[in-house]
C-alpha positions in Angstrom: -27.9 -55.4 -30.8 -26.5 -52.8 -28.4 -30.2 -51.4 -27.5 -29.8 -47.6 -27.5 -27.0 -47.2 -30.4 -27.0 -48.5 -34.1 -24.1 -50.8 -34.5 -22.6 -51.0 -38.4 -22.5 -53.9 -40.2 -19.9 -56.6 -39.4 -19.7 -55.6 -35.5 -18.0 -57.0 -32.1 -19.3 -56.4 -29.0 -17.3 -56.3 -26.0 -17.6 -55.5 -22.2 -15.8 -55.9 -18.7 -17.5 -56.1 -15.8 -15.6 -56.4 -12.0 -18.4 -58.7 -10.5 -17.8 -58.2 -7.1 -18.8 -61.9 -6.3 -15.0 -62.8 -4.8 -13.2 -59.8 -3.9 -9.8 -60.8 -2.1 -10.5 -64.3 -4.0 -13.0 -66.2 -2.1 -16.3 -66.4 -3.3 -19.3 -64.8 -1.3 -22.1 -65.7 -3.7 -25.2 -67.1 -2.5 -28.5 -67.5 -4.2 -29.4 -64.3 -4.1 -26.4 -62.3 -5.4 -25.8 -65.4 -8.1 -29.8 -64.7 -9.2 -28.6 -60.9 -9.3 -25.0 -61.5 -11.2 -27.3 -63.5 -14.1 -29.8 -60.9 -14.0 -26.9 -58.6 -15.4 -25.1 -61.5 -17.3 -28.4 -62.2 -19.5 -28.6 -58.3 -20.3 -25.1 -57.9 -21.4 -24.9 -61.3 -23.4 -28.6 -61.5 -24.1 -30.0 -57.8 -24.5 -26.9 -56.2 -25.5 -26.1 -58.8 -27.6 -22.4 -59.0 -26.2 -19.8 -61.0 -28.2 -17.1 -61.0 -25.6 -17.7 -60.3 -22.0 -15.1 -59.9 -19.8 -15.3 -60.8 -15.5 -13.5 -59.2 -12.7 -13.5 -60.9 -9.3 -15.2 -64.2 -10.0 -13.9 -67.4 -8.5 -13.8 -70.9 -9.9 -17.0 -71.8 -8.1 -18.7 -68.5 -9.3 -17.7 -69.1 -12.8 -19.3 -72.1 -12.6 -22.7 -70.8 -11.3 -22.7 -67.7 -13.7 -22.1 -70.6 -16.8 -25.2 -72.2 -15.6 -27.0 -69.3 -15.0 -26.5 -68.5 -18.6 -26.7 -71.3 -20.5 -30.4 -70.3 -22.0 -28.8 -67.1 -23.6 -28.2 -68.6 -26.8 -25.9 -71.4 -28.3 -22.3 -70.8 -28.9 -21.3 -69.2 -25.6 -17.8 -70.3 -24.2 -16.5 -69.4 -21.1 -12.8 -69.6 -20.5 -10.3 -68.5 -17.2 -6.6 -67.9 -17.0 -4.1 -71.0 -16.1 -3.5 -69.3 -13.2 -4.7 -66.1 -10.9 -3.9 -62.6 -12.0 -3.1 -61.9 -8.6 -4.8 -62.0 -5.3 -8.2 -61.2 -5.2 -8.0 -60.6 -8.8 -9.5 -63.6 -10.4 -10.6 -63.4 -14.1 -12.5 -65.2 -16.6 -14.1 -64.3 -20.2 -17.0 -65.7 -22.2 -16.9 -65.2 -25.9 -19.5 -65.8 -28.7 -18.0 -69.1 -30.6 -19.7 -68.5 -33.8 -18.0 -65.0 -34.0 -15.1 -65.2 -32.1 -12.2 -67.9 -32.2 -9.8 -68.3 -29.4 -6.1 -68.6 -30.9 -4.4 -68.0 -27.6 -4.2 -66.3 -24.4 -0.9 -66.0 -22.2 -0.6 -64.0 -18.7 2.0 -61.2 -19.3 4.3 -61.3 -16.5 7.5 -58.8 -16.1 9.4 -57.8 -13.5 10.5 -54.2 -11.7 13.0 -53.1 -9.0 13.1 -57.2 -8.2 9.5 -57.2 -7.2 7.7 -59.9 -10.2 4.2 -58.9 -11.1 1.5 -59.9 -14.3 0.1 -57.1 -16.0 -2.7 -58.4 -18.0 -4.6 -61.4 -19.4 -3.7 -61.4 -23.7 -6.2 -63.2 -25.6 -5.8 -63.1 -29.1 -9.1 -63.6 -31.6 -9.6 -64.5 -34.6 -13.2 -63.2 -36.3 -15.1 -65.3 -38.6 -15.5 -61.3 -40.1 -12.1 -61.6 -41.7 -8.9 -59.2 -40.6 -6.0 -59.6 -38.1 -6.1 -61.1 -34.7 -8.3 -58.7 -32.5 -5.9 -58.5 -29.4 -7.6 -58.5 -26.4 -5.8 -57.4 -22.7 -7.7 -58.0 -19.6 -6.3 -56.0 -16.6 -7.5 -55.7 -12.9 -4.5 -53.7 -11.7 -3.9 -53.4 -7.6 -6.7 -51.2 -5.4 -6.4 -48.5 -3.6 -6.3 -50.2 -0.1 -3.1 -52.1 -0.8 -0.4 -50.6 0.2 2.3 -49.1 -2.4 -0.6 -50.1 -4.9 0.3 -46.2 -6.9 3.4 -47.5 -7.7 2.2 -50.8 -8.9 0.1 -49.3 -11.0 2.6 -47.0 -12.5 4.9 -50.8 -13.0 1.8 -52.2 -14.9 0.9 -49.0 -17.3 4.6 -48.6 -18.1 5.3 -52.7 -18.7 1.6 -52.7 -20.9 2.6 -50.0 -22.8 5.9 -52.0 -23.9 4.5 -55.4 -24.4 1.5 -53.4 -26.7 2.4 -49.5 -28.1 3.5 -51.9 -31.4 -0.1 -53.6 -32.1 -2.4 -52.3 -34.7 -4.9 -53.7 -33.1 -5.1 -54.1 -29.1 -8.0 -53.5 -26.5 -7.4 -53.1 -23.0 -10.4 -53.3 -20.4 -11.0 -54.1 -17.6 -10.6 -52.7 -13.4 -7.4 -50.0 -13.2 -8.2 -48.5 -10.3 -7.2 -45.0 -11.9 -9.4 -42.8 -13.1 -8.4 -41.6 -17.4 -6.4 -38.9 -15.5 -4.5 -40.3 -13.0 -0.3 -40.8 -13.6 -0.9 -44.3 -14.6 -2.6 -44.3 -17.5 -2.0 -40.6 -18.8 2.2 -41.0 -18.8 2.5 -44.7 -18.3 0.3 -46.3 -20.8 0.1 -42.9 -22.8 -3.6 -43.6 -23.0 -4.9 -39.9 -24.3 -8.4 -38.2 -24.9 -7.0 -37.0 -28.3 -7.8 -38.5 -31.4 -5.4 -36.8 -33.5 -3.0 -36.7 -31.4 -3.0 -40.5 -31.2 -3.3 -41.2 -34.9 0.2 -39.0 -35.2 1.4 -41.1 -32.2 0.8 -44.7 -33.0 2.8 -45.5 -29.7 -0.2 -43.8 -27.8 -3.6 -45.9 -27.0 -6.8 -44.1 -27.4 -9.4 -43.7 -23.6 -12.6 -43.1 -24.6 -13.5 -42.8 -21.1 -12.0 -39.0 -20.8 -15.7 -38.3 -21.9 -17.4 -40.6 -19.6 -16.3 -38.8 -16.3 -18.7 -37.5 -13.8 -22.6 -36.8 -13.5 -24.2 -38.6 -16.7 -27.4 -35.8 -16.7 -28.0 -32.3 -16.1 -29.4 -31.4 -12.7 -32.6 -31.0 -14.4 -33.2 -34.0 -14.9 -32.3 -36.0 -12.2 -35.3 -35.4 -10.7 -37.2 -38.2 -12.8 -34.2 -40.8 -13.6 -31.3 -40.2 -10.6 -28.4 -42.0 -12.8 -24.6 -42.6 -11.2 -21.5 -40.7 -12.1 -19.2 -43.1 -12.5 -18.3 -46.8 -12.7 -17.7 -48.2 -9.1 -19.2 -46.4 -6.1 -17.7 -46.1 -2.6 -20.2 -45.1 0.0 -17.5 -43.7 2.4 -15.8 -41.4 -0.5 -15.3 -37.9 0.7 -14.5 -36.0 -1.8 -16.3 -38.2 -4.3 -18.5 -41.6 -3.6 -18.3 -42.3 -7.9 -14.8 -43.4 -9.6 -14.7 -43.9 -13.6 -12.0 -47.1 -12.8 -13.6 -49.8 -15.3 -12.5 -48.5 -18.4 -12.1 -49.7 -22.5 -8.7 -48.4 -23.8 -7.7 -49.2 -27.5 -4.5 -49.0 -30.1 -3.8 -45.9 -32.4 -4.7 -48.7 -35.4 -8.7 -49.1 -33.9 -9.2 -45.1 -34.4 -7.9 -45.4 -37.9 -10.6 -45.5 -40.9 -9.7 -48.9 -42.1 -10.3 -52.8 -40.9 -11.2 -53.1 -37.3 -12.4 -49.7 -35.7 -13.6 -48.4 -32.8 -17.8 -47.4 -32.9 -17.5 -44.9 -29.8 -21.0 -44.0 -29.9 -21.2 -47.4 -28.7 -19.0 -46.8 -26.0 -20.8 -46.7 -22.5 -21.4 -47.4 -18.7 -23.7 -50.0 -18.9 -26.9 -49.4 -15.9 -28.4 -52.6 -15.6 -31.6 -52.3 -13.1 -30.7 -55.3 -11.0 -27.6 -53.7 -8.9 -28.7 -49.8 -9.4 -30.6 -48.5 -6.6 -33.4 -45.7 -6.8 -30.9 -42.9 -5.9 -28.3 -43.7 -8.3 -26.5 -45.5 -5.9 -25.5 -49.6 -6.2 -27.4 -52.2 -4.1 -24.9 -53.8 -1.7 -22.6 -56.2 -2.5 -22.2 -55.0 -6.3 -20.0 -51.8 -6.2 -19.1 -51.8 -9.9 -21.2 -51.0 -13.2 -20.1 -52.5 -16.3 -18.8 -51.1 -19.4 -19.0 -51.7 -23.2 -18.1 -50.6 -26.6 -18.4 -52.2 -30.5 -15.7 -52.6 -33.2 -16.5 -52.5 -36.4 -14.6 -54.4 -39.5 -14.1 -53.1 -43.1 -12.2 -55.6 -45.7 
């Protein structure tokens, strides 16, 4: 189970994690950053007890060395990749818990603005052995900051996701946006709020649980013992901050609602796994990303 945090009966675990291991698209793993990817692959699928992970920047041939790497974990575990890239340097893939999880489909959603053609997410839709409607799942890793016009982009993918998916029930986008909860893109729009009720009277709006997950994770007084990071992806030469909340979990009005599939926010975290945190709270070179998780929870 998630270690620190009772799950309710009938639970799904999910998680994202932007690997690092091919940014711009071409692999750079070796043995030693492979034997450090599995170290954090077997505790998210194995400690955690993850259902559906989720992988950011991982190429064909690292997809293939993370598969074997994980094999031992435990039976049932399918890994699966797009038909095609998200877009450069963006290469996905997911791998799912069989025995919990069915795959019914999964289609990159492309759209178009000012004649400029872009995809704005990876839909997979799942079907749990748990019972309930198809738990929608949108993988995103939307353009960085160091391409240029990439704000605008951005502002194109929130606006086109919150189209194809304001009218699902149930829908979870994760994944890299390269926005932090209060940046243009994902506060106008996606409409993705910090308010619950607000949201609930809204069923338009999506739900970011990561408005509570910004900045320093402990008091000064305690940093002294256990120096933890204050953010999801750390860059060394940030000015006015080296920690960004980018990898986020955002969900549909329907999975704050008390009935079927709902989200367990204490569940909801940045995930610190030992093998890519340094002593100082920073993140051991090449892994600039932490990963993140949550649970749902489903009620007949």
């Amino acid at each position: 189970m998630l270690a620190w945090f009772p799950l309710p009966p009938n639970s799904i675990a999910l998680a994202w994690w932007n690997t690092s291991l091919a940014p711009g698209g071409r692999s750079r793993g070796d043995a030693v950053t492979y034997r450090t990817a599995a170290e954090v692959l077997w505790k998210l699928l194995g400690d955690e007890a993850v259902d559906l992970l989720a992988l950011g920047e991982v190429s064909a041939v690292d997809v293939e060395a993370c598969r074997e790497a994980t094999a031992g974990i435990r039976s049932g575990l399918r890994w699966h990749t797009p038909s095609a890239r998200l877009t450069r340097g963006s290469a996905l893939a997911v791998v799912y818990d069989s025995s919990k999880l069915i795959l019914r489909s999964d289609i990159l959603i492309i759209d178009r603005f000012a004649g400029v053609g872009f995809v704005t997410g990876w839909h997979l839709s799942f079907e749990s052995v748990l019972g309930g409607d198809a738990l929608n799942v949108v993988v995103v890793h939307w353009p960085s900051h160091i391409i240029e016009e990439a704000a605008r982009k951005r502002s194109w993918i929130a606006a086109s996701l919150h189209r194809a998916f304001s009218s699902y029930r149930d829908v979870v986008i994760l994944g890299d946006f390269n926005d932090e909860p209060f940046c243009e893109s994902l506060r106008d729009g996606l409409a993705a709020y910090r308010d619950r009720d607000l949201v609930r009277r809204r069923e338009e709006a999506f739900y970011n649980p990561f408005w509570r997950l910004l900045g320093e994770q402990q008091h000064l007084e305690d940093e002294a013992t256990n120096k933890l990071p204050a953010g999801t992806h750390f860059y060394r030469s940030g000015t006015a901050t080296r920690w960004y909340t980018y990898d986020q979990i955002i969900v549909s009005s329907g999975l704050v609602m008390p009935d079927h599939w709902r989200l367990t926010e204490g569940a909801t975290r940045v995930v610190l796994p030992s093998a890519i945190l340094a002593e100082d709270g920073t993140m051991r070179s090449p892994f600039d990303h932490l990963p993140v998780a949550t649970s749902f929870s489903y009620t007949p």
